[in-house]
N, C-alpha and C positions, 0 to 999 in steps of 0.2 A: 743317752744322747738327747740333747737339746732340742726342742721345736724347732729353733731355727736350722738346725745342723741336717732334720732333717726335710724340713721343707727346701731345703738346697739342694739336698739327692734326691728327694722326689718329686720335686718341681721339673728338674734335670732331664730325668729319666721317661718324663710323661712331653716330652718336646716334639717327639716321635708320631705322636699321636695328635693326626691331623682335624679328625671331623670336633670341631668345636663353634659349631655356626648354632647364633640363638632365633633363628626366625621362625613364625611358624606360630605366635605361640603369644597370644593380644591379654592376658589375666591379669587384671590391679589389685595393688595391694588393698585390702578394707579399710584401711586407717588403724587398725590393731598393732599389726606387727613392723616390722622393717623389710624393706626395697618391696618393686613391684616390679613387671614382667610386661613390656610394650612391644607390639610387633616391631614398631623401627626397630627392635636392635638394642645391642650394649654396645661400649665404649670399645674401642680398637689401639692394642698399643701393636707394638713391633718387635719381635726377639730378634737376640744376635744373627741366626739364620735365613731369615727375612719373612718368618712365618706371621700369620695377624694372631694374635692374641686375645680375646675381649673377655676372658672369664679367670679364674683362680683355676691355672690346668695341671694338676699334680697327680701322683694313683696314692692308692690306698698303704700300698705296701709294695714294692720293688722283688720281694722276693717271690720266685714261682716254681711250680712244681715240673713245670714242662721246659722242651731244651730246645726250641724254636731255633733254627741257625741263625735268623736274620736279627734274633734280639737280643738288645745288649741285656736284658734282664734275664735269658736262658739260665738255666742250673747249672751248668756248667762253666759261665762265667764267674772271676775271682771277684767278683765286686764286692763295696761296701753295703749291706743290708740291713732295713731297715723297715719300718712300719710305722702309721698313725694309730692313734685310736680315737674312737668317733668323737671324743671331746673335743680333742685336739682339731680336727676338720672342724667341730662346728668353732670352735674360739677362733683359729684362723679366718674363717670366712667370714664372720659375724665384725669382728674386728678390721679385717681390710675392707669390708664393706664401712663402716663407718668412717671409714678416712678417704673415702671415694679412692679407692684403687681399683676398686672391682664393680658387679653389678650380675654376679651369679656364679656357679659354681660349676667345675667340667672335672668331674670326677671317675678315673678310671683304677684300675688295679693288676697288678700279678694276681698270681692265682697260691694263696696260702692254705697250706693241706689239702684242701679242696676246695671247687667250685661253689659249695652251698655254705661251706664254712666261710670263707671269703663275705661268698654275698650277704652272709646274716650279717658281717661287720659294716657292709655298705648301707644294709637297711637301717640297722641301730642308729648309723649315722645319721640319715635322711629322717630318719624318723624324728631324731633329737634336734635338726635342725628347723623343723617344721613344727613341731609342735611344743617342746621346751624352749628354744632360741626365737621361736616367730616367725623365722625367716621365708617373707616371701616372694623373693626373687626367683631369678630364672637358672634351677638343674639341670645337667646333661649327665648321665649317669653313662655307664658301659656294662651291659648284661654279657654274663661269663657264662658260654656254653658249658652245659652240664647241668645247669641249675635246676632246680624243681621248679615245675610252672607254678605251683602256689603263692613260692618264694620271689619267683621276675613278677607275679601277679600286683604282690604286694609292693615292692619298690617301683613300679607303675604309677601308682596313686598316686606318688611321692615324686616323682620327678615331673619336669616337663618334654624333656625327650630322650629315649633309649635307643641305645648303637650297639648292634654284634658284630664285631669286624669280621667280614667275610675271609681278611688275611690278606691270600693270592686267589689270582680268578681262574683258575683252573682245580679241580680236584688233585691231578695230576704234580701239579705244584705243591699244594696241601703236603700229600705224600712227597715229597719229597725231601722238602726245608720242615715242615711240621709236621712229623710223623706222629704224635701223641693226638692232632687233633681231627677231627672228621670234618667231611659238607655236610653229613647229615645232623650232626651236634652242633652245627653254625645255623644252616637252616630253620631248624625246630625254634628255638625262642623268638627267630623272624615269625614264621607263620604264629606263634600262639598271638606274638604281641599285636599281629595285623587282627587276627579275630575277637581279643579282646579290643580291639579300639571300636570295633564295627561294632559289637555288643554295647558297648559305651555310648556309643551314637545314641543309641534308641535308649537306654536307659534316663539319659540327660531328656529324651523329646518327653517321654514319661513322668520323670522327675525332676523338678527345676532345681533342688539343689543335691543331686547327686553329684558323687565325687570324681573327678577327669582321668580319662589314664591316659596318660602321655600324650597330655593337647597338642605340644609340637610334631608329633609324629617319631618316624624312627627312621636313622640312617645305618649306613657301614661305610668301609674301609677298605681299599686294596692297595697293596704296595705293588710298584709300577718299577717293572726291572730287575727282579730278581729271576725271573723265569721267565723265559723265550715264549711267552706270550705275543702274538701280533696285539698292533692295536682294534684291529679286527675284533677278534676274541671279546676285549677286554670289553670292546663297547657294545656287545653281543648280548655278554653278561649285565652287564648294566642296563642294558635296555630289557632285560628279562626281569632284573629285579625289582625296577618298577613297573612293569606292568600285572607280577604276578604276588608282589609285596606291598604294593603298595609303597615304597618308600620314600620317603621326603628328598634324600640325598645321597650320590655316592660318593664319595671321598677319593681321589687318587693321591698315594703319597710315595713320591720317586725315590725310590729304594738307595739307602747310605751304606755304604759298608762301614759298619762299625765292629765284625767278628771277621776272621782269619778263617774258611772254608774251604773244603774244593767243591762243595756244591754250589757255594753262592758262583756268582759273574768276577770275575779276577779284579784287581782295584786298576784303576787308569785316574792320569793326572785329572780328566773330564769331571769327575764328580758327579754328580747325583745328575741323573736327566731330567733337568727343572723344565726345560723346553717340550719334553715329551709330555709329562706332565700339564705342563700349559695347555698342550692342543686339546689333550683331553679333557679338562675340564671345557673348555670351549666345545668342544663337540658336544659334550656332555650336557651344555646349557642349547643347545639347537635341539637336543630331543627333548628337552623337558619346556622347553616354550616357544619353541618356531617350528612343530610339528614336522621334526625330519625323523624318517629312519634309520637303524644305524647299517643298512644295508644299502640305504642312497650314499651316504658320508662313504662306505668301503667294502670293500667287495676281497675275491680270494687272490683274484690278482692284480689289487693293489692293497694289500692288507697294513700297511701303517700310511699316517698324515706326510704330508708334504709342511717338513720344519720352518719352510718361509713362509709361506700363506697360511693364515688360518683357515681352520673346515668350510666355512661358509662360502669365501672366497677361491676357496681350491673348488667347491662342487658348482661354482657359478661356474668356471670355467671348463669344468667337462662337460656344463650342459648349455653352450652360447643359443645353441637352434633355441632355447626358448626366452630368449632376451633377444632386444632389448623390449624392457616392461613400460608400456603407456599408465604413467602414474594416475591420470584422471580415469582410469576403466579398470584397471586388474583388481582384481579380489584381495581380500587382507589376506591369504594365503599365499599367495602370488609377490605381494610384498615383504613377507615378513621373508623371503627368499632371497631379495635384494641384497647384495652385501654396503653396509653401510646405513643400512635398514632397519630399526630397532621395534621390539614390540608395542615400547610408544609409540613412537614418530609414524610406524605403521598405522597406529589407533586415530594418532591426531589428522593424518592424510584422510582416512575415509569418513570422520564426522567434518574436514575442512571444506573436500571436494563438494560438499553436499551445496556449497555456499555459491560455487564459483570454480572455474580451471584455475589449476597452481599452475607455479611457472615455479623455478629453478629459486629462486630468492625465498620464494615460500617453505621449500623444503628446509633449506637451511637453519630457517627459523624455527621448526620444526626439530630441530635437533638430526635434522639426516647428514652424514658424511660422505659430503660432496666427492670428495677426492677419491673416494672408493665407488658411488653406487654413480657417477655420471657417464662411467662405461655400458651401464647394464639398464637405466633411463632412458625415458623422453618423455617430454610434457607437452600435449598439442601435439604430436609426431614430431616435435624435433629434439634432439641429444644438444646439451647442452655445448659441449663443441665437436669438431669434425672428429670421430674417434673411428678407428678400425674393430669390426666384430673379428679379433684374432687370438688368439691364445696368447700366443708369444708376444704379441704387442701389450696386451692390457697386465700382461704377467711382469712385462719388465718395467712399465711406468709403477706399479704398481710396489715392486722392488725397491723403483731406486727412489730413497728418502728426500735425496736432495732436492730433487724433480717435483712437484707438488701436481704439474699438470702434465696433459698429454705432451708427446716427445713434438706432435704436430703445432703445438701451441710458442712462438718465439717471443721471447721479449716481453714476458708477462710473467707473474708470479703470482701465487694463491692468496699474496697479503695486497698487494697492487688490487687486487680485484673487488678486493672490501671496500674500496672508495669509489667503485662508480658502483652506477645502478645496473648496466648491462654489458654484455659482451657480443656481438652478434658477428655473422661471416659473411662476407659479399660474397658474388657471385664467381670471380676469382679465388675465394679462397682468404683474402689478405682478413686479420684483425681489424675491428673499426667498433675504437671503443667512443661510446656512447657517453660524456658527461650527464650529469645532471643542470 
């Protein structure tokens, strides 16, 4: 078979496979070799299913020893199979990198004969790439439970960040869709590679040119939807994994039927729950930098998101009693609860304040979104229009797209308002807008 023939089923087959984000991770090239490794980030294309792209995402080899129900590479699928060999990985990478296609590599694999036979072909790779090809751009490798920690030890050195896919987020699940694999064979190469990184820490303060193991850090992966998981659960789990892994990222990937099961979820015209998916990543960024819990976001009796509001916005509304926020006084934690409220625009309010009272014009400039956070505001004690503290009221303006302002506001639109300086309310109530 052709390189190209099968970079086309292995490119294919590796689509599935979500966590491919390069942040994390600042190393320049010396001037020796080729590419180099910037936190901004790599280049972003787009696949046919609307996933971002930014690296050469393909696995090693499609064929596996295990019979996963939910993967189209299972043993027991009739597929066409196939493998690289580390040449081939580094000529393809080396070469699409030279024609600016690429800007690093997101290399994962089936499992061939076994887990350490597998991984010795991923290290050969890594190794051949790094130190025969030069290459020194930005790796995402995928550590294959099973492996000998000597073995993950070594493709450490080598990559810039390492993924165990945790699967599904229940053990319970595990067993059921993946009976050949364990939590506790998924867990172990998470804890060695957290311990090895901390070890590394202090090694690097000692020695200024020791060598990095996995600067970007380490993420995983759960598929969302194959097991009666709440979102509860799910964010239970993740909120454990980083606090007791330490990890950069979790990855949710809304489960596709692509096998004929009775244990998977029966197919429906609906398709993958991209929207479920959605909140949870959104959730998912409130605990990792707006210091929420995943016990304030949900509880046992309300255990999944509300599909029309996002998290933030859902849990302003079950907690009104503590809005609305005086912008010139609350605390940057207090803000960063705002909905419409961003970790900037948060930062830029409390070094702005320091100057002077903001007014409602200054936020905007600030990057705040007006049209969400002017129900849960006020600058100087006053809300920027007459708004009701009600549920049902700020849930429906909120709702309707068309609407840009409160339902109490006539005869004004959110673009109309960009041409004057102010908006203010007499004491009847009526509008009286203010020119310049």
């Amino acid at each position: 078979m052709s390189v190209y023939d099968k970079l086309q089923i292995l490119s294919d087959a590796a689509k599935y496979d979500v966590a491919c984000t390069s942040s994390g991770v600042d190393r320049k090239g010396d001037g020796t070799g080729m590419g180099n490794c910037r936190a901004a980030g790599l280049c972003h294309s787009f696949s046919s299913d609307g996933r971002c792209i930014c690296l050469l995402k393909i696995l090693f080899t499609n064929e596996c020893i295990y019979d996963c129900k939910y993967c189209i590479n299972r043993s027991s699928n009739d597929v066409v199979r196939t493998s690289f060999t580390p040449e081939e990985v580094c000529t393809l990478t080396m070469e699409f990198y030279r024609r600016n296609y690429i800007e690093g590599l997101f290399l994962s694999s089936g499992i061939l004969k076994s887990p350490n036979y597998t991984m010795e072909l991923i290290y050969a790779t890594l190794y051949r790439l790094r130190n025969v090809c030069n290459f020194q751009g930005y790796i995402h490798v995928k550590a294959i439970p099973g492996t000998d920690a000597q073995l993950l030890e070594r493709v450490g050195f080598l990559a810039d960040r390492m993924s165990v896919n945790l699967e599904l987020p229940t053990a319970e699940g595990l067993r059921l869709l993946a009976p050949h694999k364990s939590r506790k064979n998924i867990l172990a190469p998470m804890r060695m590679v957290q311990n090895r990184m901390q070890e590394n820490k202090q090694e690097i303060v000692l020695y200024k040119n020791a060598p990095r193991f996995v600067p970007a850090g380490q993420s995983t992966q759960m598929i969302i939807g194959a097991t009666p998981e709440t979102d509860y659960q799910i964010l239970n789990v993740a909120e454990s994994l980083y606090q007791k892994f330490g990890l950069r990222r979790v990855f949710y990937s809304a489960f596709v039927a692509v096998n004929e099961d009775s244990a998977l979820p029966a197919r429906t015209g609906e398709g993958p729950p991209l929207l479920r998916e959605h909140r949870l990543y959104q959730a998912d960024w409130l605990l990792r930098f707006y210091r929420f819990e995943a016990k304030e976001l949900l509880d046992e009796e309300h255990p999944n998101f509300n599909i029309f509001l996002d998290p933030k916005c859902n849990w302003a509304l079950k907690h009104l009693e503590q809005f609305p926020v005086e912008v010139n006084r609350a605390d940057y934690n207090m803000l960063l609860r705002v909905p419409g409220i961003g970790v900037k625009s948060a930062m830029r309010i409390v070094k702005a304040r320091q100057m002077g009272n903001l007014k409602f014009e200054d936020l905007k400039n600030m990057g705040v979104v007006l049209k969400r956070a002017l129900y849960f505001l006020t600058c100087s004690g006053k809300m920027m229009y007459r708004t009701r503290l009600d549920e049902d009221y700020i849930t429906r303006n909120l709702l309707n797209t068309k609407e840009r302002l409160p339902d109490t506001v006539s005869g004004i639109t959110y673009r109309q308002l960009s041409l004057f300086d102010d908006v203010n309310y007499t004491d009847s109530g009526a509008v009286q807008i203010l020119q310049a």
